[in-house]
Each structure stands twice: as structure tokens, then as C-alpha cells.
C-alpha positions, 0 to 999 in steps of 0.5 A, spaced: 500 500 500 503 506 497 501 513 502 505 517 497 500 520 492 500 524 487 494 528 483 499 528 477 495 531 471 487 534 472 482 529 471 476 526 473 475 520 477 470 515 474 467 511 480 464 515 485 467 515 492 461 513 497 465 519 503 470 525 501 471 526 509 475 534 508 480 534 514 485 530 516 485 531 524 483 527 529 476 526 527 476 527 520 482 521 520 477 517 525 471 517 521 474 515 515 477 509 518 470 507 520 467 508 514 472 504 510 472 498 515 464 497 514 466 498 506 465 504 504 469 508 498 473 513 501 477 519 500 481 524 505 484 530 503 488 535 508 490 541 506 496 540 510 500 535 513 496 530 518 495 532 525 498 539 523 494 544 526 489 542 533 490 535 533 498 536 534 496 542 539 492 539 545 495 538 551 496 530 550 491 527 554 485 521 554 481 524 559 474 525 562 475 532 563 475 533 571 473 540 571 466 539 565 463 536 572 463 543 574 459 544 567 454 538 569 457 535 563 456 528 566 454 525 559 460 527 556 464 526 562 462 518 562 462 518 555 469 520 555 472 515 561 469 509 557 473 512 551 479 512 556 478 504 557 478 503 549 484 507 548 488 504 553 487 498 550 487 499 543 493 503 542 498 501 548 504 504 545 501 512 543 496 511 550 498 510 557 496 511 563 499 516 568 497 519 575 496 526 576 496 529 583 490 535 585 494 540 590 488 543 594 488 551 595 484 553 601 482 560 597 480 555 592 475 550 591 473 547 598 475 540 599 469 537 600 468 539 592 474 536 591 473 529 593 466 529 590 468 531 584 473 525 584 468 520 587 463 522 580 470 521 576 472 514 579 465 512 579 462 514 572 465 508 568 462 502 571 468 498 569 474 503 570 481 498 570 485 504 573 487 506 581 481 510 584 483 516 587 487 517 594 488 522 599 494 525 600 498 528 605 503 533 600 508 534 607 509 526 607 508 523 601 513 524 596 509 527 591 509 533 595 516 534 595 516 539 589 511 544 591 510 549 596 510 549 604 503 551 604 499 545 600 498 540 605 493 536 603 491 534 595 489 528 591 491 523 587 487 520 580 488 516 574 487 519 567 491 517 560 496 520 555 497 520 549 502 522 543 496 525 540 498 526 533 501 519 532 493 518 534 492 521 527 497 518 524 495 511 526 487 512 524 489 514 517 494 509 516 489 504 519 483 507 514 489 506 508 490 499 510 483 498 509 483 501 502 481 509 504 485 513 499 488 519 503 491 524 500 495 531 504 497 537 502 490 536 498 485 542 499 477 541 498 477 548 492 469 547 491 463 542 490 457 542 487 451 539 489 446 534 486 440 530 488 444 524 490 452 526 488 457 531 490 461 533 485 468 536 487 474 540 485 481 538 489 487 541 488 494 538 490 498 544 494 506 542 492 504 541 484 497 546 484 494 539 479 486 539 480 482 532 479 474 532 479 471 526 483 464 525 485 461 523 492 455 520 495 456 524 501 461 529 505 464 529 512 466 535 513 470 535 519 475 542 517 476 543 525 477 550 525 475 552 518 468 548 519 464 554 517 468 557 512 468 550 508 459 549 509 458 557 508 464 559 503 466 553 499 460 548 499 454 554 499 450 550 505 448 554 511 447 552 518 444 555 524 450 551 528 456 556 529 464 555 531 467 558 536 475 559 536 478 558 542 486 559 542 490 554 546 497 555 548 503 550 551 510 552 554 515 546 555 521 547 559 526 543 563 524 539 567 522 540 574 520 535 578 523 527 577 516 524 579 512 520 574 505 523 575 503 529 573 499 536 577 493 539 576 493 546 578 487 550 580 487 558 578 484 564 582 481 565 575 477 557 575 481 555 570 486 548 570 493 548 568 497 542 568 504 541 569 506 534 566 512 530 565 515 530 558 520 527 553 523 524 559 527 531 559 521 536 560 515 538 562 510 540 559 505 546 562 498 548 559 493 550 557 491 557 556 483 559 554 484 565 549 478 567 544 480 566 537 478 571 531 484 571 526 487 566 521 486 560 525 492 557 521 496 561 523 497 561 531 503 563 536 503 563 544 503 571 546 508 573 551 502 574 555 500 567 555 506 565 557 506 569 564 500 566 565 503 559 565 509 560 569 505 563 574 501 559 574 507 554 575 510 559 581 504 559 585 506 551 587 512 550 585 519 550 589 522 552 583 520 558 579 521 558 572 520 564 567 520 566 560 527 565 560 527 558 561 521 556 555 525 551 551 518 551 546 512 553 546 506 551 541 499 554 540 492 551 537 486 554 535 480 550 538 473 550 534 469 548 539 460 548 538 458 555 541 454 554 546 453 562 547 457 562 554 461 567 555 467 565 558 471 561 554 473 556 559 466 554 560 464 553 553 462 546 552 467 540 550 461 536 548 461 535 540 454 537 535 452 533 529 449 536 524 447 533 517 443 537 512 440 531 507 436 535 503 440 534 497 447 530 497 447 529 504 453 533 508 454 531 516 459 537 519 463 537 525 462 542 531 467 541 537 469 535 540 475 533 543 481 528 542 478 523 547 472 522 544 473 521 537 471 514 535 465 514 538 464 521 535 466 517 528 460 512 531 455 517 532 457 520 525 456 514 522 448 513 524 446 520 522 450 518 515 448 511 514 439 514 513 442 516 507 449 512 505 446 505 505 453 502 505 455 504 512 448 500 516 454 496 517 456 493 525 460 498 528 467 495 529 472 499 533 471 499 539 475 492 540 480 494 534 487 494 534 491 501 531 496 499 528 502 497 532 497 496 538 496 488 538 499 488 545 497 487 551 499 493 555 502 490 561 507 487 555 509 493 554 517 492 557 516 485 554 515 488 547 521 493 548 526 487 550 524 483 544 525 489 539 532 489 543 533 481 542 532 483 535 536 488 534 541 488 538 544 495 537 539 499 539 540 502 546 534 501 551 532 509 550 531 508 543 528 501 543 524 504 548 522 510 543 521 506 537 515 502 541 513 508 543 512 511 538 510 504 533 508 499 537 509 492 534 511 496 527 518 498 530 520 491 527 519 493 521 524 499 522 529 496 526 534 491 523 538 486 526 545 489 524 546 498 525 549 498 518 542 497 515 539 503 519 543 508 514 545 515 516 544 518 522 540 525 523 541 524 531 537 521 538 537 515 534 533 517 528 536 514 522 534 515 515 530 506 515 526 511 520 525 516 515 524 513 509 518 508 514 515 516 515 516 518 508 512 511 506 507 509 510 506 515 515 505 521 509 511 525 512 513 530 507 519 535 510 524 535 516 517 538 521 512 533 519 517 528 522 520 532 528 515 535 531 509 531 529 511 524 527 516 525 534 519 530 539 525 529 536 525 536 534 527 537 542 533 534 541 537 534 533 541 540 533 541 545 527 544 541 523 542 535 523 534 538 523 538 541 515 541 534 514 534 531 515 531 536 511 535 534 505 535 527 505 527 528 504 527 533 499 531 527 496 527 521 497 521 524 495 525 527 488 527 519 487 519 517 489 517 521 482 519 515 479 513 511 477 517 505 481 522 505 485 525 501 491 530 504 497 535 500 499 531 498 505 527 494 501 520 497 501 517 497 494 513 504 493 509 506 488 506 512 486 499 514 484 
């Protein structure tokens, strides 16, 4: 199966798609994987690269969302605590569980509250696997060790992290694997409505090629153009609105050397975590700004970031400060406007709303990382009235993503088999490829180092590389730095510029109809 595609000379498909889904973040990724494991046609197209704006830029967690009890939320918490369930199990190498640990201010939210709040979230999952909540004295237990003198009392509960754009990656590359055609860097120009078939302009961004295909429906699931893309491109009105919400992250270096994470409550209502990261880190967010301009085209404000650190300062021994910021990232959240006046306490829940009074088109307002393949579900029954193919039984409940055939517990095993194999990969970069691949770090590591090829640093080497370029839709040095890994924390200049080159190469040798690297992928063109 080839995840290079490109639309080489304008054309027009002659069978007709039964789904375009517009939007290659989460939703988008997790609805056509749906779709085409219940036998539907497919098409994909993501103006970007995957994952490359609000799916990228959460603050890397399956969570039910503690803090939406406080919104009486409890359909959409209990909804995604059983989600968290799934997740962990079918995909233990991106998701995790970690403990995260909840100081209580007396000038905050009183402790009763607190501990009432936790007991709704340990017992709103019937079948939860994960420890419950315990109460903590901060001056004994070692987790107070990092905070101020002034905590004394607090809590510690279970939730789940995720590598969230590797969550995007494996839902499109499943959906592929199943026989959905998805295409990056490819952008919905227009479409034209009929009584039973869409008739769409996409256009290749790097080539500026377009193709005419048809389609029995539309999903759109643009994220933060959710609107422009009903209104402006497909001439469909809806009463439902977006609202765009700026979130921001700082990373800095690590500050404390615990394995769970902290909640930390603000005058202001709000939450920031603080959370272990890359080993190296620690990872602080999120903001809650509103969001009026380009939504592609988002940074973190200084002001943001000295909310952060604040934030930070107010329960840590040791301060940080802009000064010690290493990276930050910012995305734009389209959430369903639910009229609220603060930010903050605009629902997270998701709206569905199809229009079927032509050629049937479902849009996607809101949702969270959480809750996408059920969303993906309840997209599929509104769909399926008028896209008969999809009546087909619900599958992904129990369904590995790729990588993910494992048990969770056999996670340190799997490392050690992958080490067994290839025997010249340290534990940290044995460790990092499962983390990062699961099961699929086999067919990256070799049993010889020589076999690997250049080295770009951290343990990337270009088998890695020509692995990303090939089944993962990466197309330059960012795709794989800082959506397809971290790595970008760790590669130097110049190894950031090495790379670069060596995938510029590698796609300008994928130009030919077929060819074969030395790794032994044979990969064709479309």
C-alpha cells in the first residue's frame, strides 16, 4: 500500500467515492477509518500535513475532563472515561496511563468539592481498570516534595496520555490499510451539489494539479475552518456556529523527577497542568484565549506565557520564567458555541449536524481528542439514513491501531524483544521506537546498525525516515520532528538541515513511477 500520492495531471475520477471526509485531524482521520472498515469508498484530503494544526496542539491527554463536572457535563464526562478504557487498550504504545496529583488551595475550591468531584470521576465508568483516587498528605508523601510549604493536603487520580498526533497518524494509516485513499497537502477548492452526488474540485498544494471526483456524501470535519468550508466553499448554511478558542503550551526543563503529573487550580477557575515530558521536560498548559484571526496561523503571546509560569510559581519550589521556555506551541480550538461567555466554560461536548436535503453533508462542531471514535460512531448513524453502505456493525471499539496488538502490561516485554532483535539499539531508543510504533518498530529496526543508514541524531536514522516518508505521509524535516516525534527537542541545527535534505531527496527519487530504497520497501506512486 503506497501513502505517497500524487494528483499528477487534472482529471476526473470515474467511480464515485461513497465519503470525501475534508480534514485530516483527529476526527476527520477517525471517521474515515470507520467508514472504510464497514466498506465504504473513501477519500481524505488535508490541506496540510496530518495532525498539523489542533490535533498536534492539545495538551496530550485521554481524559474525562475533571473540571466539565463543574459544567454538569456528566454525559460527556462518562462518555469520555469509557473512551479512556478503549484507548488504553487499543493503542498501548501512543496511550498510557499516568497519575496526576490535585494540590488543594484553601482560597480555592473547598475540599469537600474536591473529593466529590473525584468520587463522580472514579465512579462514572462502571468498569474503570485504573487506581481510584487517594488522599494525600503533600508534607509526607513524596509527591509533595516539589511544591510549596503551604499545600498540605491534595489528591491523587488516574487519567491517560497520549502522543496525540501519532493518534492521527495511526487512524489514517489504519483507514489506508483498509483501502481509504488519503491524500495531504490536498485542499477541498469547491463542490457542487446534486440530488444524490457531490461533485468536487481538489487541488494538490506542492504541484497546484486539480482532479474532479464525485461523492455520495461529505464529512466535513475542517476543525477550525468548519464554517468557512459549509458557508464559503460548499454554499450550505447552518444555524450551528464555531467558536475559536486559542490554546497555548510552554515546555521547559524539567522540574520535578516524579512520574505523575499536577493539576493546578487558578484564582481565575481555570486548570493548568504541569506534566512530565520527553523524559527531559515538562510540559505546562493550557491557556483559554478567544480566537478571531487566521486560525492557521497561531503563536503563544508573551502574555500567555506569564500566565503559565505563574501559574507554575504559585506551587512550585522552583520558579521558572520566560527565560527558561525551551518551546512553546499554540492551537486554535473550534469548539460548538454554546453562547457562554467565558471561554473556559464553553462546552467540550461535540454537535452533529447533517443537512440531507440534497447530497447529504454531516459537519463537525467541537469535540475533543478523547472522544473521537465514538464521535466517528455517532457520525456514522446520522450518515448511514442516507449512505446505505455504512448500516454496517460498528467495529472499533475492540480494534487494534496499528502497532497496538499488545497487551499493555507487555509493554517492557515488547521493548526487550525489539532489543533481542536488534541488538544495537540502546534501551532509550528501543524504548522510543515502541513508543512511538508499537509492534511496527520491527519493521524499522534491523538486526545489524549498518542497515539503519545515516544518522540525523537521538537515534533517528534515515530506515526511520524513509518508514515516515512511506507509510506515515511525512513530507519535510517538521512533519517528522515535531509531529511524527519530539525529536525536534533534541537534533541540533544541523542535523534538523541534514534531515531536511535527505527528504527533499527521497521524495525527488519517489517521482519515479517505481522505485525501491535500499531498505527494501517497494513504493509506488499514484
Amino acid at each position: 500500500m503506497s501513502s505517497i500520492r500524487e494528483i499528477s495531471t487534472p482529471a476526473e475520477a470515474a467511480t464515485p467515492y461513497d465519503l470525501l471526509v475534508v480534514g485530516g485531524g483527529i476526527n476527520g482521520c477517525g471517521i474515515a477509518r470507520d467508514c472504510v472498515g464497514r466498506g465504504a469508498s473513501v477519500l481524505l484530503v488535508e490541506q496540510d500535513d496530518l495532525a498539523s494544526h489542533t490535533s498536534s496542539a492539545s495538551t496530550k491527554l485521554i481524559h474525562g475532563g475533571l473540571r466539565y463536572l463543574e459544567y454538569y457535563e456528566f454525559r460527556l464526562v462518562r462518555e469520555a472515561l469509557i473512551e479512556r478504557e478503549r484507548l488504553l487498550k487499543i493503542a498501548p504504545h501512543i496511550i498510557w496511563p499516568m497519575r496526576f496529583v490535585l494540590p488543594h488551595s484553601k482560597m480555592l475550591r473547598p475540599a469537600w468539592l474536591l473529593r466529590t468531584g473525584l468520587f463522580l470521576y472514579d465512579h462514572l465508568c462502571t468498569h474503570m481498570t485504573l487506581p481510584k483516587t487517594r488522599a494525600l498528605n503533600l508534607r509526607t508523601d513524596i509527591t509533595g516534595k516539589p511544591l510549596r510549604s503551604e499545600y498540605v493536603r491534595g489528591f491523587e487520580y488516574s487519567d491517560g496520555w497520549v502522543q496525540d498526533s501519532r493518534l492521527v497518524v495511526l487512524n489514517a494509516m489504519d483507514a489506508a490499510r483498509r483501502g481509504a485513499d488519503v491524500r495531504t497537502r490536498t485542499r477541498l477548492v469547491k463542490a457542487e451539489r446534486g440530488p444524490n452526488f457531490w461533485t468536487a474540485t481538489i487541488q494538490n498544494k506542492d504541484t497546484g494539479a486539480t482532479q474532479t471526483i464525485k461523492a455520495r456524501a461529505i464529512v466535513n470535519a475542517a476543525g477550525p475552518w468548519v464554517a468557512e468550508l459549509l458557508h464559503d466553499r460548499l454554499k450550505v448554511t447552518s444555524q450551528n456556529r464555531v467558536r475559536l478558542v486559542k490554546g497555548s503550551h510552554i515546555v521547559v526543563p524539567r522540574m520535578f523527577e516524579s512520574k505523575q503529573a499536577y493539576i493546578l487550580q487558578n484564582p481565575d477557575k481555570r486548570i493548568v497542568f504541569a506534566i512530565p515530558y520527553e523524559h527531559d521536560f515538562t510540559l505546562i498548559g493550557t491557556t483559554d484565549v478567544p480566537w478571531e484571526k487566521d486560525a492557521g496561523e497561531v503563536s503563544i503571546s508573551p502574555e500567555e506565557i506569564n500566565y503559565l509560569c505563574e501559574s507554575v510559581n504559585r506551587y512550585f519550589k522552583q520558579g521558572i520564567s520566560p527565560d527558561d521556555v525551551v518551546w512553546s506551541y499554540a492551537g486554535v480550538r473550534p469548539l460548538y458555541d454554546d453562547n457562554s461567555g467565558n471561554a473556559s466554560a464553553v462546552t467540550r461536548d461535540y454537535v452533529l449536524d447533517v443537512d440531507a436535503t440534497a447530497a447529504p453533508i454531516l459537519s463537525v462542531f467541537g469535540g475533543k481528542i478523547t472522544t473521537f471514535r465514538k464521535l466517528a460512531e455517532h457520525a456514522i448513524e446520522k450518515l448511514a439514513p442516507h449512505v446505505s453502505i455504512l448500516k454496517a456493525p460498528e467495529w472499533t471499539a475492540d480494534a487494534a491501531l496499528p502497532g497496538g496488538g499488545f497487551a499493555p502490561s507487555e509493554f517492557d516485554a515488547q521493548v526487550s524483544r525489539l532489543r533481542t532483535y536488534a541488538p544495537h539499539l540502546t534501551q532509550d531508543n528501543a524504548w522510543r521506537l515502541m513508543r512511538n510504533y508499537g509492534l511496527c518498530a520491527f519493521e524499522i529496526a534491523t538486526p545489524s546498525a549498518g542497515e539503519m543508514g545515516q544518522m540525523f541524531g537521538k537515534g533517528l536514522s534515515a530506515r526511520e525516515v524513509d518508514y515516515l516518508i512511506e507509510r506515515e505521509w511525512a513530507r519535510s524535516a517538521q512533519d517528522i520532528l515535531w509531529r511524527r516525534s519530539k525529536l525536534g527537542l533534541f537534533i541540533d541545527d544541523a542535523g534538523q538541515a541534514a534531515l531536511q535534505t535527505y527528504v527533499e531527496d527521497r521524495l525527488h527519487a519517489a517521482k519515479s513511477p517505481v522505485f525501491e530504497d535500499r531498505s527494501g520497501w517497494q513504493q509506488n506512486v499514484a
